[in-house]
C-alpha positions in Angstrom: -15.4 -15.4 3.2 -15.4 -12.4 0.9 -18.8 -10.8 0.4 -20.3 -7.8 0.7 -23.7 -6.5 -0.6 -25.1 -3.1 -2.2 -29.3 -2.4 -2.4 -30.8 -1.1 -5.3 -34.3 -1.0 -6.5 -34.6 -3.5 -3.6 -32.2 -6.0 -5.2 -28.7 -6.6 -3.5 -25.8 -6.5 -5.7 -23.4 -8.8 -3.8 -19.4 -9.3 -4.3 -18.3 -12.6 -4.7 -15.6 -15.4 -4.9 -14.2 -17.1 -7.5 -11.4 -19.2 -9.2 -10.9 -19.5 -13.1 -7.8 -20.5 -14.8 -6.3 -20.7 -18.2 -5.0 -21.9 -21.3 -7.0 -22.3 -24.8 -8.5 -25.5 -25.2 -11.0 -27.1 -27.6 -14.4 -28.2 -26.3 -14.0 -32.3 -27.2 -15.9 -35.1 -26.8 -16.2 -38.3 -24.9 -17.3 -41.5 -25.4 -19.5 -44.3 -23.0 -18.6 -47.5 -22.6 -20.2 -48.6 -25.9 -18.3 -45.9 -27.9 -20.8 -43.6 -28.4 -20.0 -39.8 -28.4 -20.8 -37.4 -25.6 -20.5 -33.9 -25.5 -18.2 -33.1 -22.5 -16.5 -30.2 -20.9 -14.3 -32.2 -18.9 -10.8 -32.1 -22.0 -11.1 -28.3 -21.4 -11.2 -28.3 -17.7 -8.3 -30.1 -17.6 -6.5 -27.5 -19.5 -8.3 -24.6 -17.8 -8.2 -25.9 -13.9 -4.5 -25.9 -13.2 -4.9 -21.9 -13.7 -7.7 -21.3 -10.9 -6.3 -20.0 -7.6 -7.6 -20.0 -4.3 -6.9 -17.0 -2.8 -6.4 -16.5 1.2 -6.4 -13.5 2.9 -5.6 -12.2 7.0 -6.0 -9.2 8.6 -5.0 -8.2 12.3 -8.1 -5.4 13.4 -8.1 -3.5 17.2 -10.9 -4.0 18.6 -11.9 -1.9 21.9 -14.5 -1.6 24.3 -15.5 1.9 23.9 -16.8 1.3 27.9 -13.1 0.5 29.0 -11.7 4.4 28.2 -14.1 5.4 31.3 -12.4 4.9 34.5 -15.7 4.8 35.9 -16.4 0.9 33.8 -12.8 0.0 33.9 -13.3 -0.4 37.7 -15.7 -3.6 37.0 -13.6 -5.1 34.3 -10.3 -4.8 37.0 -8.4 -2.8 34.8 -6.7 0.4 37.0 -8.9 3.4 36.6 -5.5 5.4 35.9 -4.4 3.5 32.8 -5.8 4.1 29.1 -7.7 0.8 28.0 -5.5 -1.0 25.2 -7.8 -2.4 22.6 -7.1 -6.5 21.8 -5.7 -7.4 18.4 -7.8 -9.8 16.5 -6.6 -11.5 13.3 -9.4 -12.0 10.4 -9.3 -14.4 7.4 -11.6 -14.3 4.2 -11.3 -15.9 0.9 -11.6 -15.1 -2.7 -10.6 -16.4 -6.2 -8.0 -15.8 -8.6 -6.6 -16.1 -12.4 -3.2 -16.6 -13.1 -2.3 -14.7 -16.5 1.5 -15.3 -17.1 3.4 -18.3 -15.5 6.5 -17.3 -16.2 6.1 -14.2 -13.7 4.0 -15.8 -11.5 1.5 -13.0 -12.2 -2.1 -13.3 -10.8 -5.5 -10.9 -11.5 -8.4 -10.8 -8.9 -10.5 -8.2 -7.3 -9.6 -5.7 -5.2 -12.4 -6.2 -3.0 -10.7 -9.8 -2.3 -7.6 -8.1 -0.7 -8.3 -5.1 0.3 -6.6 -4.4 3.1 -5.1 -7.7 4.1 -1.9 -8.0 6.3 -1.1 -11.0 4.6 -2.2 -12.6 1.0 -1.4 -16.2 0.4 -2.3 -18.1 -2.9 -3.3 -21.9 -2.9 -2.6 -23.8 -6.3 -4.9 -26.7 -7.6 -1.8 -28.9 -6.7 -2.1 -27.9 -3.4 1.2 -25.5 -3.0 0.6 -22.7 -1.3 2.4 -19.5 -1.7 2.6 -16.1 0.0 1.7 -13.5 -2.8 3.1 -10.3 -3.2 0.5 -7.1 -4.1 1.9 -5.9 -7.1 -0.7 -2.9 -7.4 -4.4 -2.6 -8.1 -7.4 -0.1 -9.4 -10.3 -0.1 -7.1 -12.3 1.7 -9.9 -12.7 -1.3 -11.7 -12.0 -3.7 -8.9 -9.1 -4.9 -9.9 -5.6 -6.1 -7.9 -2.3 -7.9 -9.3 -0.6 -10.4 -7.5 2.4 -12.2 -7.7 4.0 -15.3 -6.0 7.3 -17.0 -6.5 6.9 -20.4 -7.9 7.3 -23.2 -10.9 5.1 -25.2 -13.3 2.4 -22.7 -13.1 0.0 -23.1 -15.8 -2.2 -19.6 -17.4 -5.1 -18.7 -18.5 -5.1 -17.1 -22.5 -7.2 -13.9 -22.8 -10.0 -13.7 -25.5 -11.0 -10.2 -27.0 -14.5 -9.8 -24.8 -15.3 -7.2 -27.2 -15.8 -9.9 -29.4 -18.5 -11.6 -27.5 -21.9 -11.6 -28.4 -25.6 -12.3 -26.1 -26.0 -16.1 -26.3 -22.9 -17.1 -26.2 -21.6 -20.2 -24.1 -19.5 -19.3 -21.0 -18.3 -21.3 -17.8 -17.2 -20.2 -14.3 -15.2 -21.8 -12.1 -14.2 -20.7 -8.8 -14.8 -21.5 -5.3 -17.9 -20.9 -3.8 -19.0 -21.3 -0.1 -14.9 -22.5 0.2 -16.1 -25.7 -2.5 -13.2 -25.8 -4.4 -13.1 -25.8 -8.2 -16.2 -26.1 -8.6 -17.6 -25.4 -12.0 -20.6 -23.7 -13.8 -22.4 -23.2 -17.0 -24.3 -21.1 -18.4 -24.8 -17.8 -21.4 -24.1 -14.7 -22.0 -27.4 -12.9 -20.5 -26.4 -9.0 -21.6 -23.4 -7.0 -22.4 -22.6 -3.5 -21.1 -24.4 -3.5 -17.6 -23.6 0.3 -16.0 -25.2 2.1 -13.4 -25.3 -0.1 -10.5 -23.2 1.9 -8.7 -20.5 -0.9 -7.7 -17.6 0.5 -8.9 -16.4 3.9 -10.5 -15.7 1.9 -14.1 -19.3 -0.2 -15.4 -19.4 -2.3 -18.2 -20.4 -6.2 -16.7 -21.0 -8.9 -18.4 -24.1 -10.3 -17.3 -24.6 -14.5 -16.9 -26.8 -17.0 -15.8 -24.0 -19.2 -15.0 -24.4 -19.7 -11.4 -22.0 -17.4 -9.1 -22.2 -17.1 -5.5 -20.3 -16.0 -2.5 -16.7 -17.2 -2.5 -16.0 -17.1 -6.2 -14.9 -13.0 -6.6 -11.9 -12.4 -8.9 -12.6 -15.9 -10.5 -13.0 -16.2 -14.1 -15.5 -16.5 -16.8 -14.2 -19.0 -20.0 -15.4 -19.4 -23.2 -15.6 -23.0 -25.0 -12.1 -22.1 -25.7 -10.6 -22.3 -22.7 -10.3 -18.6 -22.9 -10.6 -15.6 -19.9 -13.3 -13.7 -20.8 -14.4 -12.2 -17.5 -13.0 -11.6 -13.6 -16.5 -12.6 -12.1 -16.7 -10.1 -9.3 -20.6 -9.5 -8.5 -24.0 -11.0 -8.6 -27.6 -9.2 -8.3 -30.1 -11.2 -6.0 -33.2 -10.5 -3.6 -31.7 -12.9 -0.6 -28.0 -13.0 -1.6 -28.2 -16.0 -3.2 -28.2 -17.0 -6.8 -31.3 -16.4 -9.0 -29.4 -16.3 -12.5 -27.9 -12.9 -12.6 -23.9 -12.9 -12.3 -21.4 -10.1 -12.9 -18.0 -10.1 -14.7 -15.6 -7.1 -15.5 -14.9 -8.0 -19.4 -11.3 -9.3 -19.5 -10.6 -6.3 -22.0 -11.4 -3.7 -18.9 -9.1 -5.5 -16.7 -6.0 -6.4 -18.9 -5.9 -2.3 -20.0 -5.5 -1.8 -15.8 -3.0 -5.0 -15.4 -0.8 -3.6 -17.9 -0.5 -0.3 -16.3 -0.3 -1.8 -13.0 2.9 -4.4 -13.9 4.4 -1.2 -16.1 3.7 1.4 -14.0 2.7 0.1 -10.4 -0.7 1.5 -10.7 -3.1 2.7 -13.3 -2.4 6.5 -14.7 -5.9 7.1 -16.1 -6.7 10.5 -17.5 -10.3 12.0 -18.4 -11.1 14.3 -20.9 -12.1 18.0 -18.5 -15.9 17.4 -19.0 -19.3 17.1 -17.7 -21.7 15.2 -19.1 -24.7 13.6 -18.9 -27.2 11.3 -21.1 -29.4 12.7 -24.0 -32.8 12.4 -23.3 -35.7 12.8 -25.9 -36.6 16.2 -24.3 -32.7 17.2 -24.8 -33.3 16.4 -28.4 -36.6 18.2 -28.9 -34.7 21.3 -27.3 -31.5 20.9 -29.4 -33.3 20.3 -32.8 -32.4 16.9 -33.5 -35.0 13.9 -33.8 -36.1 12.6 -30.9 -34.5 9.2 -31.2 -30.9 11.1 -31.6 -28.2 8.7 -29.0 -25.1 10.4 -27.9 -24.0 12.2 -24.8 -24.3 15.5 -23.8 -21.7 18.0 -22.4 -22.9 20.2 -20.4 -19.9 21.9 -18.7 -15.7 22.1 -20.0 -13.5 22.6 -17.8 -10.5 25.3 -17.9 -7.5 23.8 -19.1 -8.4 20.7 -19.8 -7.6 18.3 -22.8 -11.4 19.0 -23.8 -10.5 22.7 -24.0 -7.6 22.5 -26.1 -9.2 20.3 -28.8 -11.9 22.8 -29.0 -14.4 20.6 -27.1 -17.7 23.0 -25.8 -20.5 22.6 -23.6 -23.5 21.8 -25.8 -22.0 19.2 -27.8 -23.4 15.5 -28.1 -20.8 13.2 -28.7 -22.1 10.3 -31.0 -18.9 8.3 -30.9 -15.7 7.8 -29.8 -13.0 6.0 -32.4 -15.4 5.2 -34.6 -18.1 2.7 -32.1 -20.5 4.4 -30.8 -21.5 5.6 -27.2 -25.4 6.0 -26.3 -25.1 6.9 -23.0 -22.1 8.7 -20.6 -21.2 5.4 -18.7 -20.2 4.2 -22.4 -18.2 7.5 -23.0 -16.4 7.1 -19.8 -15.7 3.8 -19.9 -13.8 4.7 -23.8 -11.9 7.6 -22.1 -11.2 5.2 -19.0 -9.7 2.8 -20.7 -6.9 5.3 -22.2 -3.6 6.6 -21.1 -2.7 10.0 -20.3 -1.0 11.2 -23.3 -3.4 8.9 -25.8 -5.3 10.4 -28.8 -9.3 10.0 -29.3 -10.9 10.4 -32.5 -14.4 11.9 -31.3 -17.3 12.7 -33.7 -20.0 15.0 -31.8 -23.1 17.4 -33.4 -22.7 20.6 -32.7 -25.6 23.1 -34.1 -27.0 19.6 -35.7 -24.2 19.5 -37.8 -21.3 16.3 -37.1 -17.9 17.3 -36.9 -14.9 15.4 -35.7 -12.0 16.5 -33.0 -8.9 14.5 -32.2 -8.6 14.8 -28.3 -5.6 13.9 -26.4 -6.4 12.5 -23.0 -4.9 15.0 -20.1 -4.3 14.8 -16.7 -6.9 14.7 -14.4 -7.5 18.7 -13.2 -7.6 19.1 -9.4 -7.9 22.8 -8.8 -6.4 22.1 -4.8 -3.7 20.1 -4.3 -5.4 18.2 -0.9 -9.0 18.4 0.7 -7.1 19.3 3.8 -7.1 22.4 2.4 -10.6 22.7 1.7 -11.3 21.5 5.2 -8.9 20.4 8.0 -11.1 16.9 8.8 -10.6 16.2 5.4 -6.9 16.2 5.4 -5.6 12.3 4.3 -9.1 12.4 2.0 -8.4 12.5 -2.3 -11.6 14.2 -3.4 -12.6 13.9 -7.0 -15.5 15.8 -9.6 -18.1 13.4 -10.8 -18.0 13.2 -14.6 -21.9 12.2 -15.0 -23.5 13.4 -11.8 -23.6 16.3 -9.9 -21.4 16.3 -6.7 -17.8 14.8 -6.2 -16.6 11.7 -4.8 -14.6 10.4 -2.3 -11.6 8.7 -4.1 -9.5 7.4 -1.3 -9.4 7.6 2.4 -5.6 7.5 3.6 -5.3 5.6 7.0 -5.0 7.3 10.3 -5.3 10.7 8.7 -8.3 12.7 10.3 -10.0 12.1 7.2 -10.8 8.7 8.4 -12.4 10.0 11.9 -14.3 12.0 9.8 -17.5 9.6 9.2 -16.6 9.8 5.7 -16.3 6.6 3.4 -14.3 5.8 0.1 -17.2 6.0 -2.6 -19.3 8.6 -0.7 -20.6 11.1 -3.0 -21.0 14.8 -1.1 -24.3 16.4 -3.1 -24.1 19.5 -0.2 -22.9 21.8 2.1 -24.4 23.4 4.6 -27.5 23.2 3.5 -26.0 24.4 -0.1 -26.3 22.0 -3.6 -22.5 21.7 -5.0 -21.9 20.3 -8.4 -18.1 20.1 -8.4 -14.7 20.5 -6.1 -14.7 24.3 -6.7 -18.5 24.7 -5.5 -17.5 23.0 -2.4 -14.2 25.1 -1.8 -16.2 28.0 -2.0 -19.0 26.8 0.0 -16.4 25.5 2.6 -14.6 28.8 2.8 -17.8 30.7 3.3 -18.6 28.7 6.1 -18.4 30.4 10.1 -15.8 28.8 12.0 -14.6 25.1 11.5 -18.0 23.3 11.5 -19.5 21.9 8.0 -22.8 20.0 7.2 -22.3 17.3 4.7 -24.9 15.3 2.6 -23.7 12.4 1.5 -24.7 9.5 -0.9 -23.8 6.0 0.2 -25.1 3.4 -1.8 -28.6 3.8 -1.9 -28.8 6.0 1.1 -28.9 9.4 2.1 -26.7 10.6 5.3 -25.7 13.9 6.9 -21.9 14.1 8.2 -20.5 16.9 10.6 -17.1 18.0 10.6 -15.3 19.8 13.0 
């Protein structure tokens, strides 16, 4: 079963399972048998239960006896002491949750923790078909994967406008957790806009009480509409377990990367060439403004960049981006996120205390070397990106087999240092790199909520 678990502040932020499915549908009543009416969800599940997927992966892993390459051990095991131990084959299966979004197509959204790396992905419909499902394309910054699978009378789930939904609100989730099929349940909308719990590169969750557990990732959130609000894809609890807090990418979020993913086969996101970080109230104090001023600070522009060219400098506070307003620099990078390269932002900032709007086009994303490898030969097959709110830069992707991935290195790592030297960016670790005496470099790493030092030779 899919699941997996981050720590923070001693809480584990686990990845879940789900199912949700589709189609708009009015909450109606019932009645008893002496006619009287009873509120019911069961008209709308009718509607929206069709549209929930079960969602099947299997993956074939080596796994080898480290003992066995010694000739000395493979003696007691009666393997010849002049052969190289071959590692057994063993074939893995997990489960998730999925939405389909267009029946026509056959077109399914889920997370990308569900399949990453799966051999094989197979869907299972409420009417018990079962299909083979093809991987269209995904973006493991927001955690999400597009699926499709060849097959008839498939019923979707409608999208709401999540930007749209207010705390309080009414929502339902229906996936399947523990492998319990369909199962179904209620709850609000605790909080809107949940960033910085370091789950994925992209942070804007909806937050529920509706209860979520293991088994119902890339399952779906409804409204009394019968509408997709959410891809449920996380909960927060001190055992694993439910205690009332789930997670859910806002639909919004995840249809901007679908519809790069079906146009283009992946998601061509751009950033803006900037550094940034949160005002504070000392910030304010030291910039003259009043100590209550939101916005977010840049504190470094980068050469070249689409920042640059609209006049962008370090020392502005951007108040807001098209016209709604970003407090803090998850916010501000969630608005350029969800853009294309080649998209225009209307951005209002202070500058000298005084507000004055730019028009920004969002650029390419600047990598000053064309592969880590050249930074470092163990980091050849590695994709190494700057951090736009923190110091450092981040592991983006690993490629498989490379010598990046005998490194000790892990997508989502965050490098902080270098031999014993603080690096803010990719250029800082270039030149630390180069400055280094033979092939041997110290890494610090950030993993989660730990702390780790990585050698590579």
């Amino acid at each position: 079963m899919s699941f997996r678990a981050i720590w923070r502040s001693c809480l584990t932020v686990v990845i879940l399972n789900t199912g949700f499915v589709s189609q708009a549908s009015a909450v109606l009543p019932v009645f008893d048998p002496e006619g009287q009416v009873l509120p019911s969800l069961a008209p709308l599940l009718k509607n929206v239960n069709p549209a929930v997927v079960n969602i099947s992966t299997f993956t074939t892993k080596q796994v080898a006896n480290p003992l066995l390459n010694d000739p000395f051990f493979r003696q007691f095991f009666g393997a010849p002491g002049n052969q190289q131990y071959q590692p057994q084959q063993r074939r893995t299966q997990s489960a998730g949750s999925g939405v389909i979004i267009d029946a026509k197509n056959g077109t399914v959204i889920t997370n990308f923790h569900v399949i990453d790396g799966a051999d094989e992905i197979h869907v299972g419909l409420a009417d018990n078909r079962s299909f083979e499902a093809t991987l269209i394309g995904s973006d493991p910054e927001v955690d999400i994967a597009i699926l499709k699978i060849d097959a008839d009378d498939l019923n979707e789930l409608a999208m709401a406008d999540s930007d749209k939904l207010q705390q309080g609100d009414f929502v339902i989730a229906i996936g399947n957790p523990f492998g319990l099929e369909n199962t179904v349940t209620t709850g609000v909308v605790s909080a809107l806009g949940r960033t910085g719990l370091g789950i994925e590169g992209y942070e804007n969750f909806i937050q529920t009480d509706a209860s979520i557990n293991p088994g119902n990732s890339g399952g779906a959130l409804v409204n009394l509409r019968g509408e997709l609000v959410g891809i449920n894809t996380a909960i927060i609890a001190p055992t694993g377990g439910n205690v009332g807090i789930g997670l859910a990418i806002p639909v919004n979020m995840a249809r901007n990367s679908s519809e790069q993913i079906l146009e283009h086969g992946e998601v061509r996101r751009g950033q803006l060439g900037v550094v940034i970080q949160d005002m504070t109230a000392e910030l304010a104090e030291a910039f003259d403004l009043d100590a209550q001023q939101k916005g977010v600070l840049i504190t470094q522009v980068q050469d070249q960049s689409a920042a640059e060219k609209a006049g962008l400098e370090a020392g502005d506070i951007v108040v807001s981006v098209n016209g709604k307003a970003v407090d803090t620099a998850a916010q501000l990078r969630n608005a350029v996120g969800a853009k294309q390269i080649g998209d225009s932002l209307k951005v209002e900032l202070l500058r000298d205390g005084k507000k004055r709007k730019f028009k920004v086009r969002v650029g390419e994303k600047i990598n000053l070397y064309s592969g880590a490898g050249e930074i470092h030969p163990a980091l050849k097959g590695a994709e190494i990106e700057d951090m736009q709110d923190e110091d450092g830069v981040r592991v983006k992707s690993i490629t498989r087999g490379s010598p990046a991935a005998g490194s000790g290195l892990r997508v989502g790592d965050r490098i902080v240092s270098v031999n014993r030297v603080i690096i803010a960016n990719l250029e800082q670790l270039a030149k630390v790199a180069e400055q280094s005496n033979g092939n041997k470099m110290l890494l610090r790493i950030i993993r989660g909520n730990t702390a780790l030092y990585v050698v590579l030779r």
